[in-house]
N, C-alpha and C positions, 0 to 999 in steps of 0.2 A: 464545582467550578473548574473552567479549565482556562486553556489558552486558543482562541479562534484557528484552526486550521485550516488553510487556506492552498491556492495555486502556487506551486513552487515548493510546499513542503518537501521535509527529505523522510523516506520511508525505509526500513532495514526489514529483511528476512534472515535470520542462522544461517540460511543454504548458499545465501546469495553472497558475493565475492564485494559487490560496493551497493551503496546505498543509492536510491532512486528518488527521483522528482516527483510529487505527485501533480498530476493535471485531473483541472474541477472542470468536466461536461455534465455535470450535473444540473448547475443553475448558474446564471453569471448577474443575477441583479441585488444578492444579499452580500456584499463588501464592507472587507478589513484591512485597512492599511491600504486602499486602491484596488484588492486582489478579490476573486471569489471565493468565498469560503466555502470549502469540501463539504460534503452530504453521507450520508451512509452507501450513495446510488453510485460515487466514485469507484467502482470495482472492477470496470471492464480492463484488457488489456491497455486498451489505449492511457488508462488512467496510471497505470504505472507500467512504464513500458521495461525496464530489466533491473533486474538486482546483480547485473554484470553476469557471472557465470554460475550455474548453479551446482550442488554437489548432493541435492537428494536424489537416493537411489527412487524413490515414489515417482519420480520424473521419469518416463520414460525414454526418450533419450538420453540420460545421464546413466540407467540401467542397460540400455541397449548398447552405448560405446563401453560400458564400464564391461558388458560381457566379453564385448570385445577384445577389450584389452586381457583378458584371460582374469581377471577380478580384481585389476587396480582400476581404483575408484580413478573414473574420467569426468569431470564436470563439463557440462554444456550450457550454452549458452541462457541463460534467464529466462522464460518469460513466465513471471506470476496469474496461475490460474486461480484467483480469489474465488474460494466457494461462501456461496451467500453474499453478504454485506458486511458493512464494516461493525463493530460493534460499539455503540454509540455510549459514551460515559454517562453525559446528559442528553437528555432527549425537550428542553425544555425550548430552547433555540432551533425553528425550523424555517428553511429554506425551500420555497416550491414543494412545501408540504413536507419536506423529509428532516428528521434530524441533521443537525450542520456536528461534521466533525471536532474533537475537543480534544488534546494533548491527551494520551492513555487511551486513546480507542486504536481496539488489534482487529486483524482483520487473517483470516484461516485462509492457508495455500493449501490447494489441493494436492499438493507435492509436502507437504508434512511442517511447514512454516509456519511461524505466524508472525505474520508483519504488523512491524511498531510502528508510529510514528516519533522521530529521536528529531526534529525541528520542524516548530507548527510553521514557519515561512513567515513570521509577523510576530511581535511579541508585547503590541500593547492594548489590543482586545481579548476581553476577558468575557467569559462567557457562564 
């Protein structure tokens, strides 16, 4: 069991400088506390748009200004390439056919992260 993760969540990466909103374009008819709850289908950019500045070298422009700089690490600007889907704690609660996100579901940066959820955005559906 977890906690319903929903629109407004806040999501953290290591690499990334501040924590991020998540936005649910996944489905908007399965609601918690008013809000949609997240899916495993949440992964595009638009779903989390920056973890503020990023610092893995896997990133290529963080690699490309950091060469630059003759090898002091340059961080650049966020934007989380989620490879695959989120990975879903329970799968038993589904939304437009997909797993709906639960407190402890990470999801892999293709820049070497892996993003947590550290605030489902509601906290009195339990799932």
């Amino acid at each position: 069991m977890g906690i319903a993760v929903v629109a407004g969540a806040t999501v953290n990466c290591p690499f990334g400088t501040t924590p991020a909103n998540l936005l649910v374009t996944s489905q908007n008819t399965v609601l918690a506390e008013g809000k949609p709850v997240a899916t495993i289908a949440d992964t595009a950019a638009a779903n989390i748009p920056t973890c503020g500045m990023c610092s893995s070298l896997a990133n290529p422009q963080v690699a490309s200004a950091t060469a630059a700089a003759l090898g002091v690490l340059t961080p650049q600007p966020c934007i989380p390439a989620i490879a695959g889907t989120w990975t879903a704690v329970q799968t038993k609660c589904t939304a437009g056919g997909k797993p709906c996100l639960t407190t402890g579901a990470t999801a892999l940066c293709s820049y070497g992260g892996t993003l947590n959820i550290i605030n489902a955005g509601q906290k009195t559906v339990i799932m």
